[in-house]
Structures are given as structure tokens and as C-alpha cells.
C-alpha positions as CSV (number, residue, x, y, z in Angstrom):
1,X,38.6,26.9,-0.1
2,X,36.2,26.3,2.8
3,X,33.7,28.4,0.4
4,X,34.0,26.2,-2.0
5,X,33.6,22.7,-0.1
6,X,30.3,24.4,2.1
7,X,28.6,25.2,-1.9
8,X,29.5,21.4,-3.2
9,X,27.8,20.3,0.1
10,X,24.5,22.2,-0.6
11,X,24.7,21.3,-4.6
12,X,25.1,17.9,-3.4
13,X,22.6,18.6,-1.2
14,X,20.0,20.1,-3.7
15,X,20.7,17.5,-6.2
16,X,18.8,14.9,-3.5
17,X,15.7,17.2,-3.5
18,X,11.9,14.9,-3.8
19,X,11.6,14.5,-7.7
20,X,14.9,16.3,-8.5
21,X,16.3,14.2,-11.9
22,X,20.0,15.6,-10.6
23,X,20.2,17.1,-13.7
24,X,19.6,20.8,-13.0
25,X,21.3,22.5,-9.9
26,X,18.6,25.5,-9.9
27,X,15.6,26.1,-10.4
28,X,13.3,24.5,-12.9
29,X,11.0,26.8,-15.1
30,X,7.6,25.4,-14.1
31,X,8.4,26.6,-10.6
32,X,5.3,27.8,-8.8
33,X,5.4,30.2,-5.8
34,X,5.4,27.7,-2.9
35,X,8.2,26.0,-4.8
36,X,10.3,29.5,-4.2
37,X,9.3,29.9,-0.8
38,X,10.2,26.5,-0.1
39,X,13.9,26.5,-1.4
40,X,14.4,30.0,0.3
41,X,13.3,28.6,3.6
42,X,15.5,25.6,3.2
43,X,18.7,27.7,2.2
44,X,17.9,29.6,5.7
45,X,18.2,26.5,6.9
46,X,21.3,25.3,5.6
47,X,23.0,28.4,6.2
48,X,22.3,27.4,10.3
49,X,24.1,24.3,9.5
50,X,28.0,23.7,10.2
51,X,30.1,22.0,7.5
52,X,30.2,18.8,9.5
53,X,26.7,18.5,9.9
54,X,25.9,19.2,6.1
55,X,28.2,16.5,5.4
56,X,25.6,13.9,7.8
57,X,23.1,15.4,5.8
58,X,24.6,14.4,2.7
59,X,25.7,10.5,3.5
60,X,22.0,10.2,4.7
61,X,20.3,11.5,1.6
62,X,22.3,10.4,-0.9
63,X,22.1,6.7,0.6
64,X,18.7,6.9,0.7
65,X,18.8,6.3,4.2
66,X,20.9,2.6,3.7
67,X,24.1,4.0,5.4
68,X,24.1,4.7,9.3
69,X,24.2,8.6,9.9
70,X,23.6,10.5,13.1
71,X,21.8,13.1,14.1
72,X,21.8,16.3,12.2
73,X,20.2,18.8,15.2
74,X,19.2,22.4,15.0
75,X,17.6,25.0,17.7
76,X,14.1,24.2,17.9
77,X,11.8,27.3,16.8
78,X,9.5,27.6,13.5
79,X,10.3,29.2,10.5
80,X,7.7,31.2,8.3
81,X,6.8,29.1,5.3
82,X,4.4,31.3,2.9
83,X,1.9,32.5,5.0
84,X,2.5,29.7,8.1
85,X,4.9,28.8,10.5
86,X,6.5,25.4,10.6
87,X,8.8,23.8,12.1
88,X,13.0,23.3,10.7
89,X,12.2,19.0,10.0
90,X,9.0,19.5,8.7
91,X,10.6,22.0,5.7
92,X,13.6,19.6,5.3
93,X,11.3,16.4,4.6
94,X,9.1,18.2,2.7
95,X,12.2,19.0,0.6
96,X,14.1,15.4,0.5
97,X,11.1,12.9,1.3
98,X,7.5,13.8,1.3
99,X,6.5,16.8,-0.4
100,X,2.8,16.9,0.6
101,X,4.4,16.8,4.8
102,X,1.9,19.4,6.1
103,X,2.4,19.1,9.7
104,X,5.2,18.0,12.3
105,X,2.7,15.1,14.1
106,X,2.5,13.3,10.8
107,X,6.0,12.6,11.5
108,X,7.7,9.7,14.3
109,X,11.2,9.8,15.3
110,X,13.1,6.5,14.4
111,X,14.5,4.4,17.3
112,X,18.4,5.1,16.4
113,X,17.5,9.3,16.6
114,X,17.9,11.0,19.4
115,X,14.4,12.7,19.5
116,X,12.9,8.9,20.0
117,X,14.4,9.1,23.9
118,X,13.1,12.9,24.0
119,X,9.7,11.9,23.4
120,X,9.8,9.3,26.1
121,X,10.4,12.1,28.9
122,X,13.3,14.0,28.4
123,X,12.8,17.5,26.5
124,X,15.9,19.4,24.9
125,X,16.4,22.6,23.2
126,X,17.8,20.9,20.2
127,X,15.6,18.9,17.8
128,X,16.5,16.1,14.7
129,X,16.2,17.4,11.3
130,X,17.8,14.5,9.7
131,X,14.5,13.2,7.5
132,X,16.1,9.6,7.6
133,X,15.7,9.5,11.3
134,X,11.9,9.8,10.5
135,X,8.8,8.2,9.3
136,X,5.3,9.0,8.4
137,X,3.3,7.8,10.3
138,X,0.4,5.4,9.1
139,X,-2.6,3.7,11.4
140,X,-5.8,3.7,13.2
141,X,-4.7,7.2,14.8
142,X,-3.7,8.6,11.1
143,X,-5.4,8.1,7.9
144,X,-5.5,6.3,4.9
145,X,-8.1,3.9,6.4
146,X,-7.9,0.1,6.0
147,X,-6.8,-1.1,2.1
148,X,-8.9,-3.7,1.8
149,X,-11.0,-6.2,3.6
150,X,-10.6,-10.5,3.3
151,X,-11.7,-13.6,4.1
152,X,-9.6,-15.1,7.2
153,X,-7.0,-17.2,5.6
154,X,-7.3,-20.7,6.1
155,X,-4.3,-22.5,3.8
156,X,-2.2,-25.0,4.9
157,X,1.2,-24.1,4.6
158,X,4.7,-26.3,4.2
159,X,7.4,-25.0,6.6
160,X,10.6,-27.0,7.1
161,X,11.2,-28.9,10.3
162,X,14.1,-26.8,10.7
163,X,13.1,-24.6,13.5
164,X,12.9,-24.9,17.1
165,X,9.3,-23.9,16.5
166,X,6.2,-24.1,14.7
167,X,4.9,-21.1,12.5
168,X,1.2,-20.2,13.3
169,X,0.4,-20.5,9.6
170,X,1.1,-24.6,10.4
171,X,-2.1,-24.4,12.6
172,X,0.3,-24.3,15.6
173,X,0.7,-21.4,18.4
174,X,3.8,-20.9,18.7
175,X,2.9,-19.2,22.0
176,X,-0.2,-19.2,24.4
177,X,-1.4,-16.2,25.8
178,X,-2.8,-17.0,29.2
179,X,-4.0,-14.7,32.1
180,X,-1.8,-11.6,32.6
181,X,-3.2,-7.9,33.3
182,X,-2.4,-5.1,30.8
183,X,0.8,-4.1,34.0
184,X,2.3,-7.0,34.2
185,X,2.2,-7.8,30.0
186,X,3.9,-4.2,29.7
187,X,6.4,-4.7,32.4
188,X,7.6,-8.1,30.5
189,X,7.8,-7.1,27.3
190,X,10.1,-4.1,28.5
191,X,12.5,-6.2,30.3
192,X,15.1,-8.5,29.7
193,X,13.2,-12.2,30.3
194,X,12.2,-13.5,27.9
195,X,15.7,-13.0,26.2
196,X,13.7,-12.9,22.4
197,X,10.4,-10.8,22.2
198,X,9.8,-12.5,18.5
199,X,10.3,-14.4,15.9
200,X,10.8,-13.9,12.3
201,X,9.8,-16.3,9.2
202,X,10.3,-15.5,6.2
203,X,8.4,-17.2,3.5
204,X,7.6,-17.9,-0.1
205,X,3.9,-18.4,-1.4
206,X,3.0,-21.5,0.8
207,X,6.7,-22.5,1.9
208,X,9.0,-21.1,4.7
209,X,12.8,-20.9,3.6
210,X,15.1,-20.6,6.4
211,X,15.1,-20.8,10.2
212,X,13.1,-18.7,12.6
213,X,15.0,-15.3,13.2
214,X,14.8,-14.9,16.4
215,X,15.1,-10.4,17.5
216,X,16.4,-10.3,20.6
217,X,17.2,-6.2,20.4
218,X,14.9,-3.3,20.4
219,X,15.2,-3.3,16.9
220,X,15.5,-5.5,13.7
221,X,16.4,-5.1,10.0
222,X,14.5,-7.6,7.5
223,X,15.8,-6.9,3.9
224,X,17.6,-8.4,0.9
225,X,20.3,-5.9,0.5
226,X,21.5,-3.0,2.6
227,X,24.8,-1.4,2.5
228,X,25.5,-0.9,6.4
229,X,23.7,-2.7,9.1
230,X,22.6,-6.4,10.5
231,X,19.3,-8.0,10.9
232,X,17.9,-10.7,8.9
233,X,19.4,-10.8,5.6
234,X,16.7,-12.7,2.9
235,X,19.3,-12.2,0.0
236,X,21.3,-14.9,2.1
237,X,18.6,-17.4,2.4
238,X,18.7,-20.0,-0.6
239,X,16.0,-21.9,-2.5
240,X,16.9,-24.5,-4.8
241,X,13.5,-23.3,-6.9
242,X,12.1,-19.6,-7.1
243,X,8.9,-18.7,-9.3
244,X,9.5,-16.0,-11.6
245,X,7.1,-13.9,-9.3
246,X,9.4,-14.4,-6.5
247,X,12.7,-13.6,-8.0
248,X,11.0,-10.3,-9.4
249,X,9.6,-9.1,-6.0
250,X,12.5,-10.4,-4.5
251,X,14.9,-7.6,-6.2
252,X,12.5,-5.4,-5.0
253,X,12.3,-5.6,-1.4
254,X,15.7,-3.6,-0.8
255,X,16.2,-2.1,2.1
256,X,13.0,-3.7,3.3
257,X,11.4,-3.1,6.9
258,X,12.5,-2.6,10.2
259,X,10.6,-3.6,13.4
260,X,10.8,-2.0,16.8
261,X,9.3,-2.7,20.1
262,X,8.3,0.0,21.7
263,X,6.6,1.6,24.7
264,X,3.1,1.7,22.7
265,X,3.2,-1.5,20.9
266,X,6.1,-2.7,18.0
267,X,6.1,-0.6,15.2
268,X,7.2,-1.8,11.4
269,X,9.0,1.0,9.1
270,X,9.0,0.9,5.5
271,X,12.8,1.3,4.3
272,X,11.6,-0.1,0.7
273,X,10.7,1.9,-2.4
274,X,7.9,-0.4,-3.1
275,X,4.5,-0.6,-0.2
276,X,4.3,-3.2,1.8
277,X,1.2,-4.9,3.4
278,X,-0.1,-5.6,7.0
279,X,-2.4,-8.0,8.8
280,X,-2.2,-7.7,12.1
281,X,-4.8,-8.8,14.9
282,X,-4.4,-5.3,16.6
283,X,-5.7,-3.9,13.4
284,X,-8.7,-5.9,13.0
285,X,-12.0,-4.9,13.6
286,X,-12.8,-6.5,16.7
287,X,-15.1,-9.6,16.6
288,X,-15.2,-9.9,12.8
289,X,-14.9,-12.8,10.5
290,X,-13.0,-10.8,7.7
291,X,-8.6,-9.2,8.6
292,X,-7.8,-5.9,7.5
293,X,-4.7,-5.3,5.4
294,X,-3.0,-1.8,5.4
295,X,-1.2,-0.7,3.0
296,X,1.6,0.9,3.9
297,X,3.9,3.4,1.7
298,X,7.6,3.7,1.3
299,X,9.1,5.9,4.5
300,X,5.5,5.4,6.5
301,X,5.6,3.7,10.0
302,X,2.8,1.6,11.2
303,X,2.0,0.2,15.0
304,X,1.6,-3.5,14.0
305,X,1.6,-4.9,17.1
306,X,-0.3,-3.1,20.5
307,X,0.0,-5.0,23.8
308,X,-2.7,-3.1,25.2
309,X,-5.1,-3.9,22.7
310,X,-4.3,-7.3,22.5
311,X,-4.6,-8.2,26.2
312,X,-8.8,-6.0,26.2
313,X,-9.2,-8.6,23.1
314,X,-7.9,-11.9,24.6
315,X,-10.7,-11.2,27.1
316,X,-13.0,-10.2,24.9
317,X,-12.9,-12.2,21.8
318,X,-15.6,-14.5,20.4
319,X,-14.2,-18.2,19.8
320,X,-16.8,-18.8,17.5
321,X,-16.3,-16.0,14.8
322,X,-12.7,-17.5,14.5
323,X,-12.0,-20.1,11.4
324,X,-9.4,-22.2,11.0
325,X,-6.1,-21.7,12.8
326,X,-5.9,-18.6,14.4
327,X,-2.9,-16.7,16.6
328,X,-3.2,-13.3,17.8
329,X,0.3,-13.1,18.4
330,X,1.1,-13.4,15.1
331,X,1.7,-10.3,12.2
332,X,2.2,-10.8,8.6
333,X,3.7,-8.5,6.2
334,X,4.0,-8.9,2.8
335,X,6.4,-6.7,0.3
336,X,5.6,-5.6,-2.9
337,X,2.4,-7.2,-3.2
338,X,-0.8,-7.3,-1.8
339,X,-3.9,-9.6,-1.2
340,X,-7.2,-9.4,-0.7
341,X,-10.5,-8.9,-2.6
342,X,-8.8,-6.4,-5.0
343,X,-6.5,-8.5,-6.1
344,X,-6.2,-12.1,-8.0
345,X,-4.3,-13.1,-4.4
346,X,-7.1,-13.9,-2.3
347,X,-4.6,-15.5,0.6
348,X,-1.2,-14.2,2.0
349,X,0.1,-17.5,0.8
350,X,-0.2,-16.3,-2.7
351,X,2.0,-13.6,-2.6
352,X,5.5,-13.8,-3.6
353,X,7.7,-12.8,-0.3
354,X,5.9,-12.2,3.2
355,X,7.5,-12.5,6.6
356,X,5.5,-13.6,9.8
357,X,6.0,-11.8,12.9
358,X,5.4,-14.1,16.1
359,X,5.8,-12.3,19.4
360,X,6.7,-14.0,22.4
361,X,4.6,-13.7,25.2
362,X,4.2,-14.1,28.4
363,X,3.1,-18.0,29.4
């Protein structure tokens, strides 16, 4: 009996493999080599693996990462992979997620995993292997390189009156950023004052629908539907008229993104199945007329937001290159679709669904 329910779990298992059509429980004909070596390594895995825990492994995968699971740990220690050595996670994302995964730095613990307090200064013999407890991570520090270069966005935008305060796409900081060191900037946004650390609007083309969101946790959830957990909830927020275009990329956005402040900045993760798209005054090339947009894949992380940075630029920055309204406390992600030079969407306000991401600093 106990045979029989520890086989279900790994055919369950299997069946969740990267590009499996859950059709075929073994293995498919066009299987090369380093697809063999690949499912033997991950069947040594498994077999490390007590019922309970392939059971965590299951609700995770087969939710796509939408239900909350814990921690699936195993003794830390590589495995030999062909001809190299890798590490137990890195096998088991290549196997579920990301089939090109290479290399265990390409990887960043979520906030929720246990391995995101190891890595701020506590070590442990035991190591996450749960590949919805981790992203790939995208940036300055890790390629692809910027998606596309724009002109700075100068629309006019109409936001309700709702809202304690305005949206920096108004032509309004919603915060000033006056003299404070790197120290004392990293201390504040680490402690409990001021009780929020940003603000969320969500908005459609030019308008804003809804109220600002304001995050006052570590973390928050921005999506339209998600099957376990709280955040911001766009699927809640009604419009008396939608474009076609926005309905569409609306029933995309799923799972969506979640943000996280962090000791090195606030990072965004792609929950999604479709990329979203960054601006971000962290990511900008330094004294330049033009933003940078990242493009950033399904499961991929990206540091939206560094403190450090932004403090060397406040005292650095031109005044002059800067046109039109301009915040660098302010982020802007759009999902689905992206703008730019590439595209016919020349502005962030011409894309379907974007949120803006207004931190709140230190006066």
C-alpha cells in the first residue's frame, strides 16, 4: 500500500516535468542522452525524499506555484550530472521549471523559503529544493541586457481623486527625497516607521482604477486571480468601460508579480506565464535622456528598486537632462505588454494594464 501511494506521488510528480504534455508517464522516443541522465539523477533524488515531503512537492508543482507550500529540504551536497557536479535544486528546476538552469547562482530564494533567512547570515546543513520557492534571477548583475531603449514619457494621465495621494504620472511627487546618507536611508527602510514602504496603482492605458494599495509587509501579491494568498487583487477592481485590449491582457496577468523589500533593494518576481516589463530609475543609465525597460520572463526575479543606488544618484543627477515630470521613487511595470521603440506603444500609458510602484521615503 505505502508502495503504491510513494509510485502515484512520483507519476504525479513526473507528469509536471518542463514541456511534459501529461500524456506519457515514461520516457519519450526522441530522448537524447542528457535527457536520461537527467531523469536518473532526479529519481536519486526522489528516492532521498520521504512520502510527506513528495506530497509538498506535488501541491507546489501541480499549482504552478498558486497554492502556499513549504519547504521541501534535502542534505546539501552535489550530485554528478553527466560529466559535472551540481547541486539537488539546480536538477529539480531544471526538471519542473527551467530546463536550460546551468548553475545554482542563477537562482534567488523567495522571501516565504527558508533559504532567504540563510542567505542573510545563518548557514544550515539543509538546503530548499522546492523550485517554487525560487526565481531566476534577471538584472544588471545577470544578463539578458536592457530590452529596449525610450523616450522619457511625458503623458498626462487621469487618476481619480480617490486617493490620499497623487500618482507621479499626475506630475506630482508623491514623496520628496531630501538629504539622508546611504546609513540612515537603509536603517529606515528596514524598520518599522514609516508603517507603509509603498504604494501601489494600478492602472489602465492613461486612467488609474482603484485606490492606492498601500504594502505595509515585507511582501505583496499584485494579480487578478490566485487560488491561496492576499495582496492586491485587480480582478476586484471594476471599470464601467474596458477596451478590448485590456480585457484580453487582463485574463492574462494571473498570478501576476510579487514585490519584496529586501536587504539589497525591493525585488519584483514574475508569478505570470506571460513577461512583464520594468522601468525603473535604478535601472537607468545614469544621466540619460532615454529609460530602460527590462523585460522580464515568467519565474525570473528582478531588483527594481536599489536604495543605494538611488541615494549616489539623488546626489548626482543632472536636472537638466530631466523632461517633464519626473520621480525617482517611482517603478512601473507593465504585464503582458511592452513599450518602447520596438513596439507601436511608444509610452507606458499605452499599454493595457501597468501598475506604478511609489516607495515611501524618508522626508
Amino acid at each position: 500500500m505505502f508502495r503504491s501511494k510513494r509510485s502515484a506521488l512520483v507519476r504525479r510528480l513526473w507528469k509536471c516535468r518542463a514541456g511534459c504534455d501529461n500524456n506519457n508517464d515514461d520516457g519519450e522516443p526522441g530522448e537524447t542522452e542528457a535527457d536520461l541522465e537527467l531523469k536518473t539523477t532526479s529519481q536519486s533524488i526522489f528516492k532521498r525524499l520521504k512520502d510527506r515531503q513528495l506530497e509538498l512537492l506535488v501541491q507546489a508543482l501541480e499549482s504552478k506555484g498558486g497554492a502556499i507550500s513549504s519547504c521541501v529540504l534535502l542534505a546539501k551536497g552535489d550530485l554528478r550530472l553527466g560529466r559535472r557536479t551540481v547541486c539537488p535544486r539546480v536538477v529539480l528546476c531544471q526538471l519542473f521549471r527551467w530546463p536550460d538552469l546551468r548553475h545554482s547562482y542563477e537562482l534567488k530564494p523567495l522571501t516565504f523559503c527558508c533559504d532567504h533567512a540563510r542567505n542573510q547570515g545563518n548557514d544550515d546543513s539543509l538546503i530548499c529544493c522546492n523550485p517554487f520557492h525560487l526565481s531566476r534571477v534577471c538584472g544588471p548583475e545577470s544578463p539578458p541586457p536592457p530590452y529596449s531603449q525610450l523616450p522619457m514619457d511625458t503623458y498626462q494621465l487621469e487618476a481619480p481623486d480617490t486617493g490620499p495621494q497623487e500618482s507621479t504620472e499626475t506630475g506630482a511627487s508623491n514623496t520628496a527625497f531630501t538629504h539622508h546618507n546611504y546609513t540612515d536611508l537603509k536603517d529606515s527602510h528596514c524598520a518599522s516607521q514609516p508603517i507603509h514602504w509603498c504604494n501601489v496603482a494600478y492602472w489602465e492605458l492613461r486612467s488609474r482604477v482603484g485606490r492606492l494599495y498601500q504594502v505595509n509587509h515585507q511582501s505583496a501579491n499584485i494579480f487578478q486571480e490566485l487560488p491561496h494568498g492576499d495582496g492586491l487583487c485587480l480582478g476586484l477592481l471594476d471599470r464601467e468601460c474596458r477596451t478590448e485590449s485590456v480585457i484580453r491582457t487582463r485574463t492574462k496577468i494571473g498570478y501576476g508579480v510579487t514585490i519584496s523589500r529586501e536587504q539589497d533593494g525591493v525585488w519584483a518576481y514574475n508569478r505570470s506565464n506571460h513577461a512583464m516589463f520594468v522601468n525603473s530609475p535604478t535601472l537607468d543609465t545614469p544621466n540619460s535622456r532615454t529609460l530602460s525597460v527590462w523585460k522580464v520572463s515568467p519565474g525570473y526575479s528582478i531588483r527594481i528598486f536599489d536604495y543605494e543606488k538611488s541615494e549616489l544618484l539623488r546626489r548626482t543627477r543632472n536636472p537638466e537632462l530631466m523632461d517633464g515630470p519626473y520621480d525617482p521613487n517611482s517603478v512601473r511595470i507593465s504585464f503582458v505588454k511592452g513599450w518602447g521603440p520596438c513596439y507601436s506603444r511608444q509610452f507606458v500609458t499605452s499599454c493595457p494594464c501597468w501598475i506604478e510602484i511609489i516607495f515611501n521615503l524618508p522626508r
